[in-house]
mmCIF file of the N, C-alpha and C atoms, coordinates in Angstrom:
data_MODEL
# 
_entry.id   MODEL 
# 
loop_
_atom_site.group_PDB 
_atom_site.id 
_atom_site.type_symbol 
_atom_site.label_atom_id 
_atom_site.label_alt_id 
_atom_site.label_comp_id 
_atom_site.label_asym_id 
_atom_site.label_entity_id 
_atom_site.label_seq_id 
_atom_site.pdbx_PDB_ins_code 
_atom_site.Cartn_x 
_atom_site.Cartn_y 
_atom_site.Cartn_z 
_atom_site.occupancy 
_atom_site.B_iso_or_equiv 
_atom_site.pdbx_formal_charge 
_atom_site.auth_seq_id 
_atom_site.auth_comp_id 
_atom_site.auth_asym_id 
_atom_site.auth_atom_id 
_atom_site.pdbx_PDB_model_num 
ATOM 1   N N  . UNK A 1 1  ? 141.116 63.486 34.847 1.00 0.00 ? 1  UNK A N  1 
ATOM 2   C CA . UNK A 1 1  ? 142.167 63.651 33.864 1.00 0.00 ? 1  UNK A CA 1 
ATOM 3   C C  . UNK A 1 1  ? 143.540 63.649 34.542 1.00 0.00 ? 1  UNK A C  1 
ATOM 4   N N  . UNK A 1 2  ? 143.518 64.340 35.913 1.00 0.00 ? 2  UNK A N  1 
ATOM 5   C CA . UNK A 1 2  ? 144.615 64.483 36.445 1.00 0.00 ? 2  UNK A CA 1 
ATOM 6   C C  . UNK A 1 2  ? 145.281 63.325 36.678 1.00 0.00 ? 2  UNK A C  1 
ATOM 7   N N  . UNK A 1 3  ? 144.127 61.937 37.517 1.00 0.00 ? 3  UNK A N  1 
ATOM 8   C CA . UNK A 1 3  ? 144.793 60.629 37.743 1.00 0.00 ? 3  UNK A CA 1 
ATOM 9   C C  . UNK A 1 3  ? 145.419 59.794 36.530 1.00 0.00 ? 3  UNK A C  1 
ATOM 10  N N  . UNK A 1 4  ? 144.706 59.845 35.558 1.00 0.00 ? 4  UNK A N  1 
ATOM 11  C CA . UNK A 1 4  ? 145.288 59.201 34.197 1.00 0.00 ? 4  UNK A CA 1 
ATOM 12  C C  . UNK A 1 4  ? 146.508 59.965 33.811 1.00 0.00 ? 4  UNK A C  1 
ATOM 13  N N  . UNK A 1 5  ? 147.133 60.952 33.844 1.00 0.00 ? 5  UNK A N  1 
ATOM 14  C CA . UNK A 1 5  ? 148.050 61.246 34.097 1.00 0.00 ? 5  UNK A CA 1 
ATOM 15  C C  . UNK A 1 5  ? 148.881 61.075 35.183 1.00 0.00 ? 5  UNK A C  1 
ATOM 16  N N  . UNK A 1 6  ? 148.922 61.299 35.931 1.00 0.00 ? 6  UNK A N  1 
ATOM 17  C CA . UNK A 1 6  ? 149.538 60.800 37.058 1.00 0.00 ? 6  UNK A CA 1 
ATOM 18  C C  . UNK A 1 6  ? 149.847 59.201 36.830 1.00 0.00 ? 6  UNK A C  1 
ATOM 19  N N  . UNK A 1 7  ? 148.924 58.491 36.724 1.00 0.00 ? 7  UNK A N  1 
ATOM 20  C CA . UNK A 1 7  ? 149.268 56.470 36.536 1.00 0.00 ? 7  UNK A CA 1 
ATOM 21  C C  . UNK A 1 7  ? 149.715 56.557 35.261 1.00 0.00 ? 7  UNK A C  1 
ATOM 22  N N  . UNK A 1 8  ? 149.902 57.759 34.231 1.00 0.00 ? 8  UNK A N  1 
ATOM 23  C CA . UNK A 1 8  ? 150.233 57.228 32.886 1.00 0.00 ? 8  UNK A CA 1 
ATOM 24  C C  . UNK A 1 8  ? 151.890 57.336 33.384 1.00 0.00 ? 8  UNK A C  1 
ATOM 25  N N  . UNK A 1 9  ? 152.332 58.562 34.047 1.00 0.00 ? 9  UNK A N  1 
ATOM 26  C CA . UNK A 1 9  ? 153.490 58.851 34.470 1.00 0.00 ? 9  UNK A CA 1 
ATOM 27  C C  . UNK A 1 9  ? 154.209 57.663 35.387 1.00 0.00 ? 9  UNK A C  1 
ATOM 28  N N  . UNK A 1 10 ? 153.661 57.120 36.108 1.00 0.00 ? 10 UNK A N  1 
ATOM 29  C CA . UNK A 1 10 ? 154.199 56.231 37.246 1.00 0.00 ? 10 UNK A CA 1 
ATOM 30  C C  . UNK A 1 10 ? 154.446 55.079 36.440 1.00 0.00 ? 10 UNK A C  1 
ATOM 31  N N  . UNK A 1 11 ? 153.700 54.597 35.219 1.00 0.00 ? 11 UNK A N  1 
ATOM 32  C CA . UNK A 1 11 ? 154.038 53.356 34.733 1.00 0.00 ? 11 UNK A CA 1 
ATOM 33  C C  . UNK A 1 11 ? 155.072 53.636 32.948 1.00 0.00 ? 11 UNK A C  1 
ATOM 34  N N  . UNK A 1 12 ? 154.997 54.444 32.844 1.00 0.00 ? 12 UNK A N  1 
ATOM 35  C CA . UNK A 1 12 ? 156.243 54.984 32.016 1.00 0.00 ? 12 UNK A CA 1 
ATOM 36  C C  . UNK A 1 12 ? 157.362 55.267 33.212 1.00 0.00 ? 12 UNK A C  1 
ATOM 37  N N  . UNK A 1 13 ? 157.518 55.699 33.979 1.00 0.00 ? 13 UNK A N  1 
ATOM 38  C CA . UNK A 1 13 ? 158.544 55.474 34.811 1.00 0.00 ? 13 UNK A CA 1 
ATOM 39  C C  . UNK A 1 13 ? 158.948 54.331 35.043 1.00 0.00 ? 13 UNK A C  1 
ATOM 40  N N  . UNK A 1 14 ? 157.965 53.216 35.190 1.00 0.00 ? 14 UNK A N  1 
ATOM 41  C CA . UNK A 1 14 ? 158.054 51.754 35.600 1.00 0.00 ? 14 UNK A CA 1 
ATOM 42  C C  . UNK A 1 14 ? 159.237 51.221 34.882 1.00 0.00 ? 14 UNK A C  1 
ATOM 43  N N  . UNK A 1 15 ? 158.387 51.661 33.589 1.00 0.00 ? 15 UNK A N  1 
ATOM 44  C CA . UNK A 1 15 ? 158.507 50.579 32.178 1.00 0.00 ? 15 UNK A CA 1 
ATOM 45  C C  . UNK A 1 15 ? 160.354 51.420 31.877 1.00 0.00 ? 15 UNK A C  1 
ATOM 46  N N  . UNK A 1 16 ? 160.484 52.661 32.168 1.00 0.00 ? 16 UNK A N  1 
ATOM 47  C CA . UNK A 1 16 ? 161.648 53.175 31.615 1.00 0.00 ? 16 UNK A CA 1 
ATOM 48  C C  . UNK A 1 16 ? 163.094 52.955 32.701 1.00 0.00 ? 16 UNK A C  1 
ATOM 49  N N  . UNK A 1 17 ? 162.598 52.632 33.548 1.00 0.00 ? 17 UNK A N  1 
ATOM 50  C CA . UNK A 1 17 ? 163.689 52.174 34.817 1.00 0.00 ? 17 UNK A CA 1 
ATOM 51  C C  . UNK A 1 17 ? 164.557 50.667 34.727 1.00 0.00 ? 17 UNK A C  1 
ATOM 52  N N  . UNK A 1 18 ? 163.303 49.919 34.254 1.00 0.00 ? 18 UNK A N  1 
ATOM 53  C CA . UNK A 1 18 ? 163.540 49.003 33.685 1.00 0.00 ? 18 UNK A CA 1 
ATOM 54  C C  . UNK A 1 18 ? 164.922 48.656 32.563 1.00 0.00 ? 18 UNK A C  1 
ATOM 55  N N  . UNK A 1 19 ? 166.145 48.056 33.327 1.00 0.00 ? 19 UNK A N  1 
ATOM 56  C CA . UNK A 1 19 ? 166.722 47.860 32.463 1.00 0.00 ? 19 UNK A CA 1 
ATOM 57  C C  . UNK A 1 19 ? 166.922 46.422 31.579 1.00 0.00 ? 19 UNK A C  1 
ATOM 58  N N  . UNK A 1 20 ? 167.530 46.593 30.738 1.00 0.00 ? 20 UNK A N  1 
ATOM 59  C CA . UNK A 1 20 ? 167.463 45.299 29.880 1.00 0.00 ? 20 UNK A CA 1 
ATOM 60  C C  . UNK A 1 20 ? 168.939 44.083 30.562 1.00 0.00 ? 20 UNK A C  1 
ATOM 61  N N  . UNK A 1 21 ? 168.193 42.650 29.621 1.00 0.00 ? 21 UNK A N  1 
ATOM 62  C CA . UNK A 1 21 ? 168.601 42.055 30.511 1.00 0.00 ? 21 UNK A CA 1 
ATOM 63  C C  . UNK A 1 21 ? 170.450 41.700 30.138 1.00 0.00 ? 21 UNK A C  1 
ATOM 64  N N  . UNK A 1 22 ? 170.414 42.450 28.837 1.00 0.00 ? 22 UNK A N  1 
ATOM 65  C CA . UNK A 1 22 ? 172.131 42.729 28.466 1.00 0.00 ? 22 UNK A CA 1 
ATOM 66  C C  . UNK A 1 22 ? 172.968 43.207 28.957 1.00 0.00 ? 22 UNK A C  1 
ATOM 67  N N  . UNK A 1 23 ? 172.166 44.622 30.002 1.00 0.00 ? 23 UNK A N  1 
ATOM 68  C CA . UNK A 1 23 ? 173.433 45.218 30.294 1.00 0.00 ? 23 UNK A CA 1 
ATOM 69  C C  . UNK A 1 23 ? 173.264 44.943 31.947 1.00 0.00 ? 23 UNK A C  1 
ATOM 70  N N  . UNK A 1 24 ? 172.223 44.231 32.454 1.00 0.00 ? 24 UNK A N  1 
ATOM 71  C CA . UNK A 1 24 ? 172.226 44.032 34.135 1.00 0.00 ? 24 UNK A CA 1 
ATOM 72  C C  . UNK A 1 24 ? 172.197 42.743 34.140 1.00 0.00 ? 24 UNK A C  1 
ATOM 73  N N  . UNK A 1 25 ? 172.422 42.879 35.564 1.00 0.00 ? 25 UNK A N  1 
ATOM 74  C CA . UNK A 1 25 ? 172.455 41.363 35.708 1.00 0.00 ? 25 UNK A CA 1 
ATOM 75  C C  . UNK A 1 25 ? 170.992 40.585 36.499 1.00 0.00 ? 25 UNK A C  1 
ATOM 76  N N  . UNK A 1 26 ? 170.987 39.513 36.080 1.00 0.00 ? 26 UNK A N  1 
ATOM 77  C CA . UNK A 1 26 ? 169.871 38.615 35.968 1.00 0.00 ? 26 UNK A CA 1 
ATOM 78  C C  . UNK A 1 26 ? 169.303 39.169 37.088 1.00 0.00 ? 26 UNK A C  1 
ATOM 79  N N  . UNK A 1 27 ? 169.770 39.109 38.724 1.00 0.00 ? 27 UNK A N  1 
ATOM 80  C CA . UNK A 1 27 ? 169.010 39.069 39.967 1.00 0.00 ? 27 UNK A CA 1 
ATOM 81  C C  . UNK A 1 27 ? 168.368 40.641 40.104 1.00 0.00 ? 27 UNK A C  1 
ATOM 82  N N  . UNK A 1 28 ? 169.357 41.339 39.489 1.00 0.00 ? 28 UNK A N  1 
ATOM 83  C CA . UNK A 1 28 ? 168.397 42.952 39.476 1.00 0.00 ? 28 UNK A CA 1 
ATOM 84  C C  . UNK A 1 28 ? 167.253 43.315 38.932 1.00 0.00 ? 28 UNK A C  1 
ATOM 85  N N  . UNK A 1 29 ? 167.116 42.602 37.422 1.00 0.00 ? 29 UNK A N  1 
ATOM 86  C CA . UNK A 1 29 ? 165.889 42.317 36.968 1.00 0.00 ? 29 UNK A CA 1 
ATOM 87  C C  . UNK A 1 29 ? 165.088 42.162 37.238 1.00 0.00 ? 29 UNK A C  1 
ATOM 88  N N  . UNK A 1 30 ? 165.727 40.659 37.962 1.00 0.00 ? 30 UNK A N  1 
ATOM 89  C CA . UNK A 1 30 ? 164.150 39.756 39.403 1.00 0.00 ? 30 UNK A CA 1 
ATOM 90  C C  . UNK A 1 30 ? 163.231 40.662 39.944 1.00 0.00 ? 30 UNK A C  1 
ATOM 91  N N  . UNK A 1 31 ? 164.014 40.963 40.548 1.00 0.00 ? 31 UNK A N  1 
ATOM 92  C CA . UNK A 1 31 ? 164.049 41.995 41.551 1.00 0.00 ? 31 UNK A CA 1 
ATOM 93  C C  . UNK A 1 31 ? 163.125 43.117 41.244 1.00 0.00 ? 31 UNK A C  1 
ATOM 94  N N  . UNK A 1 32 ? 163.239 43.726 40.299 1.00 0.00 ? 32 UNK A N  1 
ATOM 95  C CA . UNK A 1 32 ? 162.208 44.749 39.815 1.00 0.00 ? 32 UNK A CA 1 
ATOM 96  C C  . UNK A 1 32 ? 161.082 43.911 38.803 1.00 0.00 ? 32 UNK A C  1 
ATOM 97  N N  . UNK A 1 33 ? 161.154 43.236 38.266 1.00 0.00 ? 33 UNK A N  1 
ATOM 98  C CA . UNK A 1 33 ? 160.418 42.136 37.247 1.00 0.00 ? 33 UNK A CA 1 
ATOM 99  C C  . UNK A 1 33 ? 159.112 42.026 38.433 1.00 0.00 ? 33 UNK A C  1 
ATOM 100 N N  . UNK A 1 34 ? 159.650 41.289 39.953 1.00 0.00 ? 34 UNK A N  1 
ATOM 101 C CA . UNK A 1 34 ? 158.710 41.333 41.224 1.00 0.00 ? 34 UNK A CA 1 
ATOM 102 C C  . UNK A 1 34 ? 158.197 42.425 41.568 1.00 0.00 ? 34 UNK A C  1 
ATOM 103 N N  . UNK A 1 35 ? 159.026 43.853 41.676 1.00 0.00 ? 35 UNK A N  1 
ATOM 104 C CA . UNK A 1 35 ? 158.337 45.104 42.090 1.00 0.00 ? 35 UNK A CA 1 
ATOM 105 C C  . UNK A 1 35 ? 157.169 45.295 41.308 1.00 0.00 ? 35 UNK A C  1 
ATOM 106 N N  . UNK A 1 36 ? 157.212 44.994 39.997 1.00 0.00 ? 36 UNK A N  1 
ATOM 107 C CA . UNK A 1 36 ? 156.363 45.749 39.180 1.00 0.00 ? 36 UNK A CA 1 
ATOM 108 C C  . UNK A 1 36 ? 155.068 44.632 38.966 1.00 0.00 ? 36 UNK A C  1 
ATOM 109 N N  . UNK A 1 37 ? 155.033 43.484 39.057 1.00 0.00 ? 37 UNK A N  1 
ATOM 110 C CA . UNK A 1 37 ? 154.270 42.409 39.043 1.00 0.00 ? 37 UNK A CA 1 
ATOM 111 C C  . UNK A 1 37 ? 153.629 42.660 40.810 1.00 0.00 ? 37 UNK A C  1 
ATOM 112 N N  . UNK A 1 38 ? 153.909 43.151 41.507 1.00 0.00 ? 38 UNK A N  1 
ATOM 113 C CA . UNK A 1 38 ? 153.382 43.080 43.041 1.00 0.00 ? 38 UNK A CA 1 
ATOM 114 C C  . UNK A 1 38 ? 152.725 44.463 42.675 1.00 0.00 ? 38 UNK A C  1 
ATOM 115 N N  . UNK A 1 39 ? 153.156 45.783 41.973 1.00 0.00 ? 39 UNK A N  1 
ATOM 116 C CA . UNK A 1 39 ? 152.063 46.654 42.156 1.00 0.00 ? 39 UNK A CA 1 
ATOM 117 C C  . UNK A 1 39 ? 151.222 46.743 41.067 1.00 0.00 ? 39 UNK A C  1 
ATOM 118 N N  . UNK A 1 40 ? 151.514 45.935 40.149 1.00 0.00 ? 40 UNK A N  1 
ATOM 119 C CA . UNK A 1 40 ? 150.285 45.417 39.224 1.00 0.00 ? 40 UNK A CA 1 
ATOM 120 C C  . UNK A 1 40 ? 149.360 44.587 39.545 1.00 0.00 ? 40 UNK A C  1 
ATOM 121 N N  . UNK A 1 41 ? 149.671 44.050 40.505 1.00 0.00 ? 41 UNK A N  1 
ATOM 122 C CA . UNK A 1 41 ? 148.429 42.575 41.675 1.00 0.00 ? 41 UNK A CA 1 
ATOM 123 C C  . UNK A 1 41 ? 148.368 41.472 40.521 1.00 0.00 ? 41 UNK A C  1 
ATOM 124 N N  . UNK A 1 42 ? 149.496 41.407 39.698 1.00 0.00 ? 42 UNK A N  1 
ATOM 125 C CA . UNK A 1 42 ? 150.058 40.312 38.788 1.00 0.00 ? 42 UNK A CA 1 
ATOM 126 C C  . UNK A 1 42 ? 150.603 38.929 39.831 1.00 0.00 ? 42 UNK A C  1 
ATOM 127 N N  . UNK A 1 43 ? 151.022 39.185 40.603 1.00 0.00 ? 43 UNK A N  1 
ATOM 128 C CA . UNK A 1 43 ? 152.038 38.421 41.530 1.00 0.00 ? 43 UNK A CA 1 
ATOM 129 C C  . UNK A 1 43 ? 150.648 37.167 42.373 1.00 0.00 ? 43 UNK A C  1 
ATOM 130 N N  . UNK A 1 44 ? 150.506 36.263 41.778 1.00 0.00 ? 44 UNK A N  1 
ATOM 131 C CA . UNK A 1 44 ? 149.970 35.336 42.255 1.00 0.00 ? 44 UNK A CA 1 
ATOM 132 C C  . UNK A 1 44 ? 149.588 34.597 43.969 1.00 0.00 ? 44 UNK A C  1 
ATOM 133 N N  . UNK A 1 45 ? 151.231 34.473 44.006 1.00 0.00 ? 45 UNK A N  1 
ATOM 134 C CA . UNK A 1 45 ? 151.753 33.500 45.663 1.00 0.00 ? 45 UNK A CA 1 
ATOM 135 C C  . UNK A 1 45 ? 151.367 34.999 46.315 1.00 0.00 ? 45 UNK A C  1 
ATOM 136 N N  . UNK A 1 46 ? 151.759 35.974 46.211 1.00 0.00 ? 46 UNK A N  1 
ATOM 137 C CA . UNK A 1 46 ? 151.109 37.208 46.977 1.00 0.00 ? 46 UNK A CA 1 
ATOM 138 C C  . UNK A 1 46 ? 149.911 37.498 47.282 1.00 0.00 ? 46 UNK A C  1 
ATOM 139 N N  . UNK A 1 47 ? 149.246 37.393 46.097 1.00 0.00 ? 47 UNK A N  1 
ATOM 140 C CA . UNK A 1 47 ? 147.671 37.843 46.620 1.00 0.00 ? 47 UNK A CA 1 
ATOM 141 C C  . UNK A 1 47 ? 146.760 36.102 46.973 1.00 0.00 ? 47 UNK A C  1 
ATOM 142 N N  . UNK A 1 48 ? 147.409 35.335 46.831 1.00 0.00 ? 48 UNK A N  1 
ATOM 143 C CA . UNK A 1 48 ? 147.065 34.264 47.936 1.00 0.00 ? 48 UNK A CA 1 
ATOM 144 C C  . UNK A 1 48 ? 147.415 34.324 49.296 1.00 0.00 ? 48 UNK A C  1 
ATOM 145 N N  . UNK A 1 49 ? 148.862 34.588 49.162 1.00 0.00 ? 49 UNK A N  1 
ATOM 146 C CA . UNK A 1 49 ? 149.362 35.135 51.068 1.00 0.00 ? 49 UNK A CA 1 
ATOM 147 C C  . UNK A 1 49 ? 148.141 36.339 51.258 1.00 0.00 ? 49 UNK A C  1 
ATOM 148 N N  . UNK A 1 50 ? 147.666 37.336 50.780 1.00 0.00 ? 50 UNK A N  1 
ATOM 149 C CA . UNK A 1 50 ? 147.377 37.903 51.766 1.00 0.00 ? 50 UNK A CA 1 
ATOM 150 C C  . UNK A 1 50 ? 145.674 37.415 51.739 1.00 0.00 ? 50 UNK A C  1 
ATOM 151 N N  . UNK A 1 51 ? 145.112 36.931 50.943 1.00 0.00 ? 51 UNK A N  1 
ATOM 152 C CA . UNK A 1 51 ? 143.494 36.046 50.952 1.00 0.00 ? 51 UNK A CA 1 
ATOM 153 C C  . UNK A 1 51 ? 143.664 35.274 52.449 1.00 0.00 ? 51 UNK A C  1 
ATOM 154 N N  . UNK A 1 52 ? 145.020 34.456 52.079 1.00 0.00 ? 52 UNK A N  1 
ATOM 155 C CA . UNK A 1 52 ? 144.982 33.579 53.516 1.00 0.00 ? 52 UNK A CA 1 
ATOM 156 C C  . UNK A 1 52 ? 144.873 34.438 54.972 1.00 0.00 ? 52 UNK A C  1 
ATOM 157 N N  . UNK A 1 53 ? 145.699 35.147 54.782 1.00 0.00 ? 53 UNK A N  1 
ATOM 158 C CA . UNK A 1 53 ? 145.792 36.800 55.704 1.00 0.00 ? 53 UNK A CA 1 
ATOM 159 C C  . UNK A 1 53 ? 144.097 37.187 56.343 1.00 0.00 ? 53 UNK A C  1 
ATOM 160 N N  . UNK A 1 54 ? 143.672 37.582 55.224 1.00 0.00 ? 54 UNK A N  1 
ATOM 161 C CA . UNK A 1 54 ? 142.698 38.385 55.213 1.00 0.00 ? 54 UNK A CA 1 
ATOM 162 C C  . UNK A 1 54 ? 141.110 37.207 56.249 1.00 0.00 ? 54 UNK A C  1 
ATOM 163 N N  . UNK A 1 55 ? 141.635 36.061 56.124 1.00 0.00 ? 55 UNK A N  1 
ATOM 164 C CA . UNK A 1 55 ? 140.791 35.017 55.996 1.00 0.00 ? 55 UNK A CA 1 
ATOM 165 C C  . UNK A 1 55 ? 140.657 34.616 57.960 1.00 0.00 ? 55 UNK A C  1 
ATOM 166 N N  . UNK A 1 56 ? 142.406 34.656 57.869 1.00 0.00 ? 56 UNK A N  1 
ATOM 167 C CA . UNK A 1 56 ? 142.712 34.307 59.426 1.00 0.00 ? 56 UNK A CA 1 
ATOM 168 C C  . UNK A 1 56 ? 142.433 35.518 60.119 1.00 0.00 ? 56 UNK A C  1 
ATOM 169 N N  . UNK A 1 57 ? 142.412 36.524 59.568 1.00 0.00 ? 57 UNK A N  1 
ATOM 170 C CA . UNK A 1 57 ? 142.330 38.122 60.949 1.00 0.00 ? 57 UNK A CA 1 
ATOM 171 C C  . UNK A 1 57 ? 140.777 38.039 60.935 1.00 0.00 ? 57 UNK A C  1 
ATOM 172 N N  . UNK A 1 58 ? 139.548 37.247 59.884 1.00 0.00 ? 58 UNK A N  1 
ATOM 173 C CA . UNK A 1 58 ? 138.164 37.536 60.114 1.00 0.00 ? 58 UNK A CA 1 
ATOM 174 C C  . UNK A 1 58 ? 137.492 36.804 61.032 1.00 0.00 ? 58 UNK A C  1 
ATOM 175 N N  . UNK A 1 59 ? 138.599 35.681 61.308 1.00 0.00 ? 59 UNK A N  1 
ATOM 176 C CA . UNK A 1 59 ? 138.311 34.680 62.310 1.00 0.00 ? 59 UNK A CA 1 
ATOM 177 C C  . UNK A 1 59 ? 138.902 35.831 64.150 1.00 0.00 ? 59 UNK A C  1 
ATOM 178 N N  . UNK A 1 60 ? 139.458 36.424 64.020 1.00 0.00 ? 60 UNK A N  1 
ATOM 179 C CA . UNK A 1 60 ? 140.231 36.817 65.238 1.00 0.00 ? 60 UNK A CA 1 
ATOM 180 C C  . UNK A 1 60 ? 139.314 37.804 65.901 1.00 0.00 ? 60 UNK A C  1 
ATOM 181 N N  . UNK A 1 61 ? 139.164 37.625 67.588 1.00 0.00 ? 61 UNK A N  1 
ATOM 182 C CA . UNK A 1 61 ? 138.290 38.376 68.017 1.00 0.00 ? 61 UNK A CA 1 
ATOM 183 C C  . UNK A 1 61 ? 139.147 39.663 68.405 1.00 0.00 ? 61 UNK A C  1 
ATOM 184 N N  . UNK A 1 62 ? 138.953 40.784 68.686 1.00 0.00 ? 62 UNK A N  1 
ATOM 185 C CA . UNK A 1 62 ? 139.539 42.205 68.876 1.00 0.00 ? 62 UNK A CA 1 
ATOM 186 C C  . UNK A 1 62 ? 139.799 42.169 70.423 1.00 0.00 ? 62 UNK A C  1 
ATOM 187 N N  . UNK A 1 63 ? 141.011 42.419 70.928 1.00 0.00 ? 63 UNK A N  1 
ATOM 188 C CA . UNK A 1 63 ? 140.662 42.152 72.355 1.00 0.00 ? 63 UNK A CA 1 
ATOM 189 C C  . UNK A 1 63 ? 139.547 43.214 73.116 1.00 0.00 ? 63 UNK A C  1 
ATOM 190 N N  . UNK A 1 64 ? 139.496 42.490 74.202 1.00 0.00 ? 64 UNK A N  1 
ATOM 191 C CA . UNK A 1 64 ? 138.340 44.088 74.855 1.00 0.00 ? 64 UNK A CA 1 
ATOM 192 C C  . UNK A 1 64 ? 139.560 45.309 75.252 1.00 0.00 ? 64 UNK A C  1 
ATOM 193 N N  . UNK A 1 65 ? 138.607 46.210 75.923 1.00 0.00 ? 65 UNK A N  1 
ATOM 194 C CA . UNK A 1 65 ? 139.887 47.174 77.012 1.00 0.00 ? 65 UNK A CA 1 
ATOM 195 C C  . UNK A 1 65 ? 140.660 46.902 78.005 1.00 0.00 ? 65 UNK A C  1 
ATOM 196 N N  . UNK A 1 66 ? 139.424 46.178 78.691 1.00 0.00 ? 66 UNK A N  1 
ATOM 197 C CA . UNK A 1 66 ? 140.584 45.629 79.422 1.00 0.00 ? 66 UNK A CA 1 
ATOM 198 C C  . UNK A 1 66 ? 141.673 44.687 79.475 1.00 0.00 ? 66 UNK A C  1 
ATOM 199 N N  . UNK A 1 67 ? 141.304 43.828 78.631 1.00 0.00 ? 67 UNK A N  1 
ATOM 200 C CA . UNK A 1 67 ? 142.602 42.822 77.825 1.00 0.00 ? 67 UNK A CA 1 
ATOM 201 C C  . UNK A 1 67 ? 143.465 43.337 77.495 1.00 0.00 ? 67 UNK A C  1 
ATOM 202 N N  . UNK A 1 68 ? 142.958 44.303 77.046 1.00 0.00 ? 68 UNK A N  1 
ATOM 203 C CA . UNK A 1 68 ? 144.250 45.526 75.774 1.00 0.00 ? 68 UNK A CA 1 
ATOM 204 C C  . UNK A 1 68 ? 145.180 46.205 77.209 1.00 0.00 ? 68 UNK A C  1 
ATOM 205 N N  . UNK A 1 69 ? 144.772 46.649 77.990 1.00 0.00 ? 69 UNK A N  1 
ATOM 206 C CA . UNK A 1 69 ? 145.262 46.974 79.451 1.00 0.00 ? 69 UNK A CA 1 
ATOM 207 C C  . UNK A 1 69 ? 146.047 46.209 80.051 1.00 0.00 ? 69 UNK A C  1 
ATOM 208 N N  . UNK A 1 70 ? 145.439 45.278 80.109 1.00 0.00 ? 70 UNK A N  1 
ATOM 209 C CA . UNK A 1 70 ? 146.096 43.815 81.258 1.00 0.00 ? 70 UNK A CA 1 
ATOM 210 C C  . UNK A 1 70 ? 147.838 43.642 79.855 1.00 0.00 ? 70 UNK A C  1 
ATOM 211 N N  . UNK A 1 71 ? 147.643 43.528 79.003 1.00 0.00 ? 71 UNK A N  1 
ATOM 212 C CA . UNK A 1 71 ? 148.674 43.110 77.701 1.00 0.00 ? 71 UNK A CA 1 
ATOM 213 C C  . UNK A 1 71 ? 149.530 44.645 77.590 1.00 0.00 ? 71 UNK A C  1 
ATOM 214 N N  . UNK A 1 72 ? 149.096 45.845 77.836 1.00 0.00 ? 72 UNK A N  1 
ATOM 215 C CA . UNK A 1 72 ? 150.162 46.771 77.583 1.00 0.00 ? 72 UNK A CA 1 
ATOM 216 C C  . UNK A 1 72 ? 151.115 46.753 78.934 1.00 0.00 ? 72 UNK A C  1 
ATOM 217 N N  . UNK A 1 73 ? 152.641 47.024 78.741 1.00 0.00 ? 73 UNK A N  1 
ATOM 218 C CA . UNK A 1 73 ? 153.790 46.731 79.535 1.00 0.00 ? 73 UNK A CA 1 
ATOM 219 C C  . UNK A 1 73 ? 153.258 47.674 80.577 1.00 0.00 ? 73 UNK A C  1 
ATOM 220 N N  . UNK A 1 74 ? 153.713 47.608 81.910 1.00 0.00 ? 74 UNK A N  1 
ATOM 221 C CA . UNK A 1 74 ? 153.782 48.457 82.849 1.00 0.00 ? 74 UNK A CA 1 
ATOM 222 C C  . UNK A 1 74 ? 154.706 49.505 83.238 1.00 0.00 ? 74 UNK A C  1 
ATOM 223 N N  . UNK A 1 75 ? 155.671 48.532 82.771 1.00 0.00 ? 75 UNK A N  1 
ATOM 224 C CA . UNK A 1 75 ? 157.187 49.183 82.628 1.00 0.00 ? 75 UNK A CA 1 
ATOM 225 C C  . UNK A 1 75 ? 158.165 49.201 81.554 1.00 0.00 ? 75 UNK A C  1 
ATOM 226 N N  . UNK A 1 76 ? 158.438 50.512 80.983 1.00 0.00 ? 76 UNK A N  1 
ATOM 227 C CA . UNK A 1 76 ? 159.152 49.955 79.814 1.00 0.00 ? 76 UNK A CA 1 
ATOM 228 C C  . UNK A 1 76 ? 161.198 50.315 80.176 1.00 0.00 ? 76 UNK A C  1 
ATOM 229 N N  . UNK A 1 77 ? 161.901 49.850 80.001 1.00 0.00 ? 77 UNK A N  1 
ATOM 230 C CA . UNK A 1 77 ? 162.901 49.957 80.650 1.00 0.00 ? 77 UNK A CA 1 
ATOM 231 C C  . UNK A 1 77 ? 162.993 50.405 81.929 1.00 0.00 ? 77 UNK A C  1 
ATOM 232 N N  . UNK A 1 78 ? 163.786 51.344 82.043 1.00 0.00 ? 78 UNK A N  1 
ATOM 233 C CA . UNK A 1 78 ? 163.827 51.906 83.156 1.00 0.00 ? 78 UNK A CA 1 
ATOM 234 C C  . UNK A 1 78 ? 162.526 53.417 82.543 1.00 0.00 ? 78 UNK A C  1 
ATOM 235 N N  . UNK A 1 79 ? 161.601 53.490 82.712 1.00 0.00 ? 79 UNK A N  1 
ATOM 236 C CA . UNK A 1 79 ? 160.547 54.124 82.094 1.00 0.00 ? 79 UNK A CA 1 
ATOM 237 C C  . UNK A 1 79 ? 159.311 54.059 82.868 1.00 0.00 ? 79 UNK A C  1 
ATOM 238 N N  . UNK A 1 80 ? 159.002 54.367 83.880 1.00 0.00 ? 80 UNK A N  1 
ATOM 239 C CA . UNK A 1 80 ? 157.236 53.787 84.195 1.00 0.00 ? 80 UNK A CA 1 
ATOM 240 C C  . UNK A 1 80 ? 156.366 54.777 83.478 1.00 0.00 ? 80 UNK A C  1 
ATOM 241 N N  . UNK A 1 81 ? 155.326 53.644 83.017 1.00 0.00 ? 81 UNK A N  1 
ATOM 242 C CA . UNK A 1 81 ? 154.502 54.661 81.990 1.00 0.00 ? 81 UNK A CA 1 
ATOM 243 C C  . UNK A 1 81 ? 153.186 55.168 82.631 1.00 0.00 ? 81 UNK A C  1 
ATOM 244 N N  . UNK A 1 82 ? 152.296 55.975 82.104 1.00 0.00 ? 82 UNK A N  1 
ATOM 245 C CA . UNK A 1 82 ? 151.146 56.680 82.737 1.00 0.00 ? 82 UNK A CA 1 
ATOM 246 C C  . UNK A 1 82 ? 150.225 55.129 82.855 1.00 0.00 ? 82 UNK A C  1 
ATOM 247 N N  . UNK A 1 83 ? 149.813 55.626 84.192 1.00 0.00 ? 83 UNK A N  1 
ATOM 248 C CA . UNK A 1 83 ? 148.695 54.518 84.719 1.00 0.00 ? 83 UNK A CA 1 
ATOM 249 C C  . UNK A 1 83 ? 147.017 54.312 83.695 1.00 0.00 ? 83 UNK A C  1 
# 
């Protein structure tokens, strides 16, 4: 009960933030028109970017430790870090 409240609240907030398109101007709209379409998973070209995302990191091997070792800096500015 608590969550249906809670998401009833967050999207009446949505919907009430929302101003009209008389008294703002066009690009502010956009702008939130996108916020609210991206956390609705409305937003199309998005949840293709991240399929493609999701698609290329299943192909990627994890490095080992010692790779991960050999790739962390030795030195970071004037900084030497723990061996």
């Amino acid at each position: 009960m608590k969550n249906l409240l809670k998401s009833a609240f967050v999207i009446l907030l949505l919907v009430s933030c929302k101003e009209t398109p008389k008294t703002s101007d066009p690009s502010a709209s956009k702008v939130l028109d996108g916020a609210i379409n991206e956390v609705s998973g409305k937003n199309g070209d998005i949840n293709k970017k991240y399929d493609d995302l999701r698609k290329g990191l299943g192909t990627k091997t994890p490095l080992t430790d010692d790779q991960l070792i050999e790739a962390f800096p030795k030195k970071l500015s004037n900084l030497s870090l723990d061996p």
